[in-house]
C-alpha positions in Angstrom: -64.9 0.3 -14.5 -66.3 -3.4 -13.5 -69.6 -2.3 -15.6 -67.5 -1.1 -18.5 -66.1 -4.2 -18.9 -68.9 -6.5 -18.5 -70.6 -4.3 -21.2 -67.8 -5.0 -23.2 -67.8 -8.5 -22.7 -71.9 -8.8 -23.4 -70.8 -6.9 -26.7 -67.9 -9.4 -27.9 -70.6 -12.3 -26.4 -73.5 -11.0 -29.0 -70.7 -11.0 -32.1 -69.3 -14.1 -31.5 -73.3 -15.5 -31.7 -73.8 -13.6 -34.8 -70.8 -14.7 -36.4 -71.3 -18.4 -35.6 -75.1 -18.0 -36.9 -73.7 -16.5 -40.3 -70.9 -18.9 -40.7 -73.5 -22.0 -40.5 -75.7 -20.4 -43.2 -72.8 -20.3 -45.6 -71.3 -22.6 -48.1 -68.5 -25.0 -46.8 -66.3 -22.7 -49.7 -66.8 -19.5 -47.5 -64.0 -18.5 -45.7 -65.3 -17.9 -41.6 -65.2 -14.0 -40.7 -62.2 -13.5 -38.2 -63.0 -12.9 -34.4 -63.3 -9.8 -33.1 -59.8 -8.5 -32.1 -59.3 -8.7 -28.3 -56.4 -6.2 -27.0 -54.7 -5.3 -23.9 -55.6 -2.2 -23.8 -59.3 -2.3 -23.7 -59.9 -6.1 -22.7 -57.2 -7.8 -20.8 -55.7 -4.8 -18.3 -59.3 -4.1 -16.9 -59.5 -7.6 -15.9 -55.8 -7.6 -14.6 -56.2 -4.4 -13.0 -59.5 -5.7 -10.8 -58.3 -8.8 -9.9 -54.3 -9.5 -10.6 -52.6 -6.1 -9.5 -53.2 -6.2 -5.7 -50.5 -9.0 -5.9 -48.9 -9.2 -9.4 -46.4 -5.5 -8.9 -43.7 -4.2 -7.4 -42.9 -4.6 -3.8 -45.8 -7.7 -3.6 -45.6 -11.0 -3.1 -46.0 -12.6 -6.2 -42.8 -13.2 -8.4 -43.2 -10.5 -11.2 -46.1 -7.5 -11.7 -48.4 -7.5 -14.5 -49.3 -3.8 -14.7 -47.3 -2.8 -17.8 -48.3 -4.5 -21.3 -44.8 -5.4 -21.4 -45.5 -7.7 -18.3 -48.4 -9.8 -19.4 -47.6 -10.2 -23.0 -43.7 -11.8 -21.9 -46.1 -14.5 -19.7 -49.2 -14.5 -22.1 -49.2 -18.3 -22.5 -48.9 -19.1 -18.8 -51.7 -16.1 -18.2 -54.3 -18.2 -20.2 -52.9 -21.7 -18.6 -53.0 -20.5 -15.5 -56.8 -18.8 -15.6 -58.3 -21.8 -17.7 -57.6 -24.3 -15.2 -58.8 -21.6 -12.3 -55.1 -21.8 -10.6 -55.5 -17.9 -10.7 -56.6 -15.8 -9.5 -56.4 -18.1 -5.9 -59.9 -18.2 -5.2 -60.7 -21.9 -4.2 -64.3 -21.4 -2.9 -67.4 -22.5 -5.5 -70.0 -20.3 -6.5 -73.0 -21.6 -5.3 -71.8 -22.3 -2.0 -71.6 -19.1 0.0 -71.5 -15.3 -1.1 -68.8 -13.7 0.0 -66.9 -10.7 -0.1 -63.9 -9.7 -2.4 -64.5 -12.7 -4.7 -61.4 -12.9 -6.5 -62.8 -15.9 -9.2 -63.1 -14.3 -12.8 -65.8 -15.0 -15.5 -66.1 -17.6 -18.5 -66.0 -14.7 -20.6 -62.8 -13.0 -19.0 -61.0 -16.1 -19.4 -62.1 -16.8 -23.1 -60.6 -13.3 -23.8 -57.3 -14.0 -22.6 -57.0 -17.3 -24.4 -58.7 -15.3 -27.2 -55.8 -12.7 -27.3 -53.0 -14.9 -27.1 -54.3 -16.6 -30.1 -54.6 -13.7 -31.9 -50.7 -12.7 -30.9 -51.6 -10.3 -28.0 -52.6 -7.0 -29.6 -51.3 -4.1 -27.4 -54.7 -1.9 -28.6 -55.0 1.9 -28.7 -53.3 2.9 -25.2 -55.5 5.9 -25.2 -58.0 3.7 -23.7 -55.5 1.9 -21.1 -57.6 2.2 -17.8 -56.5 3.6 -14.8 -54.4 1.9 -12.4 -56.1 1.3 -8.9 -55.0 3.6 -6.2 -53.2 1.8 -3.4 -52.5 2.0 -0.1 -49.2 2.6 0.8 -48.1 1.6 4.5 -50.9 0.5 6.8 -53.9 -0.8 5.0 -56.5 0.1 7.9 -54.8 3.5 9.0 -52.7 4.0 12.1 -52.7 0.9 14.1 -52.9 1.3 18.1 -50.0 -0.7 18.7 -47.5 -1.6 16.6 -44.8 -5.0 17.2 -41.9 -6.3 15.2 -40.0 -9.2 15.4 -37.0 -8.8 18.0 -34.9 -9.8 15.8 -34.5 -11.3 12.0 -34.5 -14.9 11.5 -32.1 -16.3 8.5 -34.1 -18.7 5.5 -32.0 -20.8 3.9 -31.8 -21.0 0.5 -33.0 -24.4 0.2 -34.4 -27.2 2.3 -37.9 -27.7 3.8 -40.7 -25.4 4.8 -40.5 -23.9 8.4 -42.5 -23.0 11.0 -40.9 -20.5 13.4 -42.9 -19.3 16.6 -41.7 -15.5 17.7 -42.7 -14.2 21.4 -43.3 -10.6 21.3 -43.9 -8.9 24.5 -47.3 -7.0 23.9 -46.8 -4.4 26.7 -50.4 -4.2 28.0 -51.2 -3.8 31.5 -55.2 -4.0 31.2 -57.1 -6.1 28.9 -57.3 -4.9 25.3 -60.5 -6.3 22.6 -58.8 -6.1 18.9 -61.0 -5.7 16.3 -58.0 -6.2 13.9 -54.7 -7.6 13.1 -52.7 -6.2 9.9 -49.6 -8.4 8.8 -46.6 -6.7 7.2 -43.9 -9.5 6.1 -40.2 -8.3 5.9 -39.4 -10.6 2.9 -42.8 -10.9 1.6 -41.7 -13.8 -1.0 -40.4 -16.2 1.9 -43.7 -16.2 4.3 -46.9 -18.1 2.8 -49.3 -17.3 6.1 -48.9 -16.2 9.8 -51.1 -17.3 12.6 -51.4 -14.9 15.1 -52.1 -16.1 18.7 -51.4 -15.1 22.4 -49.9 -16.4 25.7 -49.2 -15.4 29.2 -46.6 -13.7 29.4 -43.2 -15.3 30.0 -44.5 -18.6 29.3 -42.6 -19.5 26.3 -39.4 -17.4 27.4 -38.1 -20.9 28.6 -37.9 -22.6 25.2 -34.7 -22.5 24.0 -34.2 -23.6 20.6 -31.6 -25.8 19.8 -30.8 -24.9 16.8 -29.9 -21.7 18.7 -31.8 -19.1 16.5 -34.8 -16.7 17.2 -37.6 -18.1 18.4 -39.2 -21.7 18.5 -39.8 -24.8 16.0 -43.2 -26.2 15.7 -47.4 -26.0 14.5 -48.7 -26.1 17.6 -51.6 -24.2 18.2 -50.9 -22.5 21.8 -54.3 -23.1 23.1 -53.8 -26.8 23.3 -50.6 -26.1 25.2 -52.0 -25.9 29.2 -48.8 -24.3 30.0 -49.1 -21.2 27.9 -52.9 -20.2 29.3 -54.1 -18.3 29.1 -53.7 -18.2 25.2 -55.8 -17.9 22.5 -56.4 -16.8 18.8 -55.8 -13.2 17.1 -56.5 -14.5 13.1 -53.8 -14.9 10.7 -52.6 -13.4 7.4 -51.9 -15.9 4.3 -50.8 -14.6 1.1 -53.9 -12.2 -1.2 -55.4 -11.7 1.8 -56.9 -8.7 2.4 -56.8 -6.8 5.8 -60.6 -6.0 7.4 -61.9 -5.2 10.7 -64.2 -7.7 12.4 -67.5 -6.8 11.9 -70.6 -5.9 13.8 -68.6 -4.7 16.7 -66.8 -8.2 17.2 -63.3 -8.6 18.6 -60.8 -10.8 20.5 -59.4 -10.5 24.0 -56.0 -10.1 24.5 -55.2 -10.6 28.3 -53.5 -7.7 30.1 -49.8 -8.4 30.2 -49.7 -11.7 27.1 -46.9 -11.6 24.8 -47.8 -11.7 21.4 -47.1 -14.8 19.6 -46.2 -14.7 15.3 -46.5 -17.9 14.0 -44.7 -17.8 10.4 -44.8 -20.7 8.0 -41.2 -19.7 5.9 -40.6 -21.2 2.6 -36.9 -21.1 0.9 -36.5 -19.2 -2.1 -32.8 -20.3 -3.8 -31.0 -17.9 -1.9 -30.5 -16.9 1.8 -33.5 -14.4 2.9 -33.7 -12.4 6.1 -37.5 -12.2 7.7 -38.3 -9.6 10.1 -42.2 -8.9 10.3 -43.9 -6.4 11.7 -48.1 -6.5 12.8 -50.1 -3.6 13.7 -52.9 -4.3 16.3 -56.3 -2.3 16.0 -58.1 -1.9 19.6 -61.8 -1.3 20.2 -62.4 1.2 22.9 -65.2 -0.9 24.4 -65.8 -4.8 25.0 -67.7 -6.9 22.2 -71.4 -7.5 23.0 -70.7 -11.3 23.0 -67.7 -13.6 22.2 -66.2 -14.8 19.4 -67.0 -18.4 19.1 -65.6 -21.0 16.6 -68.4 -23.6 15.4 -66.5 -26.3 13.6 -66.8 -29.7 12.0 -64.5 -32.6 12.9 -63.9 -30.9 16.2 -60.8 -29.6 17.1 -59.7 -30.2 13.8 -60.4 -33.6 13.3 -58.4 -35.0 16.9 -61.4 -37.6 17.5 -62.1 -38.2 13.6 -59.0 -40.8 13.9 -57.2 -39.9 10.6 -55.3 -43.2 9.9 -54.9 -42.6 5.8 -52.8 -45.2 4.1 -50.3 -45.3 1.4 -51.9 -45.2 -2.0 -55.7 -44.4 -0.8 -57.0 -41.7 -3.2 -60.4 -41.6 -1.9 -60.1 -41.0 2.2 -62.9 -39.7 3.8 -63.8 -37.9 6.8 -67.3 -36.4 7.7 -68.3 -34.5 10.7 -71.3 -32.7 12.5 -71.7 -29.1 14.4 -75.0 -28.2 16.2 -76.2 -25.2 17.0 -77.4 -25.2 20.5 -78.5 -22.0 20.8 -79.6 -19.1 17.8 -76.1 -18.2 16.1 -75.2 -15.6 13.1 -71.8 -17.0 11.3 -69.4 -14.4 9.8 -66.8 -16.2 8.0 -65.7 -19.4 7.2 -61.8 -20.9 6.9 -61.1 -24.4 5.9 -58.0 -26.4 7.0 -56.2 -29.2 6.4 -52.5 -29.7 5.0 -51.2 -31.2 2.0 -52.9 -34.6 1.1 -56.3 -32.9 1.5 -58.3 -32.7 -1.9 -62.0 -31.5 -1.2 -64.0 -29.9 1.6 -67.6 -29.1 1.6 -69.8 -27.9 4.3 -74.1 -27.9 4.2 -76.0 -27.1 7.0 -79.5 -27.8 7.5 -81.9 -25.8 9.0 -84.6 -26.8 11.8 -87.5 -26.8 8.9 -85.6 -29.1 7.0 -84.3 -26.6 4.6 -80.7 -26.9 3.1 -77.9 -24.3 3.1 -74.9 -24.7 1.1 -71.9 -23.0 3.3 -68.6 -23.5 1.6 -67.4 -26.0 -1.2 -63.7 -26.3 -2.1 -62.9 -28.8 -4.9 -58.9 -28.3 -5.3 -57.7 -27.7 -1.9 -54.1 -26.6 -2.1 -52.3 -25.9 1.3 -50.7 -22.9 -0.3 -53.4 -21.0 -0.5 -55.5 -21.1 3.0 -57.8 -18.0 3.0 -60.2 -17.0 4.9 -63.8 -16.6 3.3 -66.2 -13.7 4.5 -69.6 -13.9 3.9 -71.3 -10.6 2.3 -74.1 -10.7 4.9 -73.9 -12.5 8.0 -75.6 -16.2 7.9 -78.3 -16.7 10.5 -77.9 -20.5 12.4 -80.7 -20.8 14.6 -81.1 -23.4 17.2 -80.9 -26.7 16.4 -79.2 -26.1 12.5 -77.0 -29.1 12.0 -73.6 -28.8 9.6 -72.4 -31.4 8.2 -68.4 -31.6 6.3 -67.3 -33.8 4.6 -63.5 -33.9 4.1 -61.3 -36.1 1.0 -57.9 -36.7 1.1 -55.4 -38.2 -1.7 -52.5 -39.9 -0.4 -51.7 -41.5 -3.7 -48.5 -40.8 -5.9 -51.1 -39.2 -8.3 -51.4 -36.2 -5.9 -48.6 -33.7 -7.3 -48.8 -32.3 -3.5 -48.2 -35.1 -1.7 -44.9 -34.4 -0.1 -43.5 -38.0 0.4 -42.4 -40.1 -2.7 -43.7 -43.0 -2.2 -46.7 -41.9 0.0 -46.2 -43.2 3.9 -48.8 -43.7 6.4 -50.5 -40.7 7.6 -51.8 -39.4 10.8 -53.5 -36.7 12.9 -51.1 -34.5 14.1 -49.3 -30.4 13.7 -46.9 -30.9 11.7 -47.0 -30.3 7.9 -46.4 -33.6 6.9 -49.4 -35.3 9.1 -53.0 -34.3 8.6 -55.9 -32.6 10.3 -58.8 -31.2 8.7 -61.8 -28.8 9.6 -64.1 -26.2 8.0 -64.1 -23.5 11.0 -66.8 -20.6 10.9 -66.4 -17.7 13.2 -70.0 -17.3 15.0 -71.7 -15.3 17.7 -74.5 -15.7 19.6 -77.6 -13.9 18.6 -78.5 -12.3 21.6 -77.6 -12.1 25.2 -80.1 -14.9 25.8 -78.5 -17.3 22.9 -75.2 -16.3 25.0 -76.3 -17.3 28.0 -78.2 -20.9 27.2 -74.9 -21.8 25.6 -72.9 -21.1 28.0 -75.3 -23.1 30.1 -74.8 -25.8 27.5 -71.5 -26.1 27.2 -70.5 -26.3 30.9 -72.6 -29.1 31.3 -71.5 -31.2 28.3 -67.4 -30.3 29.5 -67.1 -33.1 31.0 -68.2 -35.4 29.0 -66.2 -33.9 25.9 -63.0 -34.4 28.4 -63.4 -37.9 29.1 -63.7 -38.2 25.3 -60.4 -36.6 24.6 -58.8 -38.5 27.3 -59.4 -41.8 26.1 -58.1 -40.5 22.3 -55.1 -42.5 20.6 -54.6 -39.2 19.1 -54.9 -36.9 21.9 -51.8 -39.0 23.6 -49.7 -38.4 20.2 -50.4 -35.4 20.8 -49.4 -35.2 24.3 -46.1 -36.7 22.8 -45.7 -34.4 20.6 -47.0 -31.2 23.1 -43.6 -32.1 25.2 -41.8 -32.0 21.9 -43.4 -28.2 21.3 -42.6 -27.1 24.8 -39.3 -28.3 24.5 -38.5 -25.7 21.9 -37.9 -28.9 19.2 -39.1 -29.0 16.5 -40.4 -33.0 14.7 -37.9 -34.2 12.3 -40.0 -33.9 8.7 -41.9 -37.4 8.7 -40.4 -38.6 5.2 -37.2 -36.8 4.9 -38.2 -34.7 1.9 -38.7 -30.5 1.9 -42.2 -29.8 0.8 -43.6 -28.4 -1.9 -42.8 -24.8 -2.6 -45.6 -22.5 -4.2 -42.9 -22.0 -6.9 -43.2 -25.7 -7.7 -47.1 -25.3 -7.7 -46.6 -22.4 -10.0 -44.5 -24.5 -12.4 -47.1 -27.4 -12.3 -50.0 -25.3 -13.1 -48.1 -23.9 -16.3 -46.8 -27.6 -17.3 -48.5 -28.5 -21.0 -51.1 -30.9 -19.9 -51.5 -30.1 -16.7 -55.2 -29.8 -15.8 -56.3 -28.8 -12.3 -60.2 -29.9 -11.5 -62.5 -27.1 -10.3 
């Protein structure tokens, strides 16, 4: 189908060039040939269908389908707003820098045909050659899952107010240790959540937190690993909204520790009316142990803690850079950037020990609604010694249309929404038992060090502050007294006449 339409494309490409090169050799008097009609039928559904579907029907998350011609022709004008400025399909990373898989960023040409048709008044075309409709999946997207949890109980959204982050302890129910080679995220309400993080603790740990708000589960961003109370904890992935489910590869998993409860972290947005969320995760075991661990190679460290984020009121132009090593021979099998709203552009080189370059990931248009992670097509080798260098911008200015407090306010390091933290994370493994072993050499000797570093961190105490906040079941009171932005208000901006989006 994808071939079809790229020959149809190279088609309409070669007669546009031969109308232009007519149309200059005539007289000024002679009326230019019309363009080459573009339709629904044989131009814009194939490109809908490959890229727009999987989110844009019923029963998804995104606000209305665009299957039928019906559909797309009632939002034609926000269709070609939306795809010129690259605001859809969500697809933030830069070609050029990585190759991933299920690339969800459409061509010059596919854009210039939607533009193209509404111009021409959006031509349903001869529905005999309407292509197929993908096939989906209904229910699990991976098949059966081993183990299957759900939310105790629902938990009410409002119908307005700010974004929440609600923490759910599910009781996992394993007495050995289990590896998980994947996590698959079913929301209740699928319009109300905009990404889960999926993590672990020791079991009863966070049974003493008792909201006061008095509702299910716990406020807070926390992640539970930085909470010595909960260990052991750790990460499990996430889910954020196009995201598509996958196994780890190359026989890669995460531990979760015989008799953890599961912990959902949900980031809930209100939608106008009252919504109930209930969620539901299936958990995919491998029947063996992974050869090596999962390890997280990152640049500013732990999210930017010791990059002391101090960005004022009005500063457009906020920088923060940061350095990984590779101390031992590493493969890297996906890459996730961070930050939250006031962060603009992320961009991540390493080089290699022969001085070679090796462009990782570039985001120009970070937008805290739409966090994915990026997969790279084949595994990219880091051998010893490759240094990674990020370099994060932020915009704390009133010009940034995401910047949740009007007028800005100071901003700091910390969890919650409305501070900042930044990182681009890649998910690593050492290349051989060898590799594993030198860096675990490695990092136990450099622990200490690292420790006294934290210790002596203005941020690190916030943090500690704010840690006794989290385990206190309280959540931080929003820093300037505003709900943030809503993806409905990002959807409204894109669409806005003027509004242009940088890519």
């Amino acid at each position: 189908m994808k071939r079809s339409v790229a020959l149809t494309l190279t088609f309409a490409a070669c007669l546009t060039a031969a109308v232009w090169l007519s149309a200059a050799t005539q007289s000024p008097t002679t009326p230019a040939p019309r363009a080459a009609a573009v339709t629904f039928s044989e131009h814009i559904a194939p490109t809908l269908y490959d890229n727009c579907v999987t989110c844009h029907r019923p029963g998804e998350v995104a606000p209305f389908s665009l299957i039928s011609y019906e559909d797309a022709a009632k939002r034609a004008q926000l269709l070609a707003t939306v795809t010129k400025s690259r605001y859809m399909p969500p697809w933030h990373a830069e070609p050029g820098f990585g190759d991933f898989a299920d690339e969800r960023r459409l061509t010059d040409a596919q854009i210039a045909s939607i533009a193209e048709w509404v111009k021409q008044g959006m031509p349903r075309g001869n529905t005999a050659r309407m292509p197929k409709l993908p096939v989906f999946t209904e229910g699990w997207q991976l098949g059966k899952p081993d183990l299957v949890l759900e939310m105790p109980e629902a938990f009410d959204v409002p119908a307005d107010g700010p974004d929440i982050y609600r923490n759910f302890a599910i009781p996992a129910g394993i007495t050995e240790d289990k590896w998980v080679r994947a996590v698959e995220f079913r929301p209740g309400t699928r319009k109300v959540v905009h990404h889960a993080l999926f993590q672990f603790a020791r079991g009863g740990a966070v049974a003493e937190l008792i909201p006061s708000d008095g509702k299910p589960g716990f406020g807070g961003a926390m992640p539970l690993r930085m909470v010595s109370n909960f260990a052991p904890a750790g990460d499990l992935g996430g889910w954020a909204v196009g995201t598509t489910p996958r196994f780890l590869p190359e026989n890669l998993s995460w531990t979760l520790k015989a008799g953890s409860d599961f912990i959902l972290q949900l980031h809930l947005h209100p939608t106008g009316k009252p919504e109930k969320e209930r969620s539901t995760v299936g958990l995919y075991f491998a029947n063996t142990p992974p050869p090596r661990r999962i390890r997280e190679l990152s640049a500013p460290g732990l999210f930017g803690v010791l990059a002391n984020i101090d960005i004022p009121p009005g500063e457009k132009n906020y920088v923060v850079k940061g350095t990984a090593r590779t101390f031992a021979n590493m493969r890297a099998y996906s890459v996730l950037a961070h930050a939250h709203y006031l962060g603009k552009e992320m961009k991540a080189i390493a080089t290699l020990p022969d001085g070679t370059t090796l462009p990782l990931l570039w985001i120009k248009d970070w937008d805290f609604n739409w966090q994915d992670r990026y997969v790279y097509k084949q595994p990219v080798d880091l051998p010893k010694g490759t240094k990674i260098d990020v370099t994060i911008t932020y915009d704390n200015s009133a010009d940034n249309p995401r910047n949740p407090c009007n007028p800005p306010r100071r901003v700091q390091w910390g969890v919650q929404s409305y501070d900042e933290m930044g990182a681009v994370i890649f998910q690593t493994m050492t290349s051989s038992d060898a590799d594993e072993k030198a860096l675990n050499d490695f990092n136990a000797a450099i622990a200490k060090a690292v420790v006294n570093q934290v210790q002596q961190s203005d941020t690190v105490k916030r943090l500690q502050d704010q840690q006794k906040q989290f385990k206190a079941g309280a959540a931080r009171p929003v820093g300037c007294g505003q709900p943030a932005p809503s993806m409905q208000f990002f959807q409204e901006s894109a669409a806005r006449p003027g509004r242009t989006m940088s890519r």
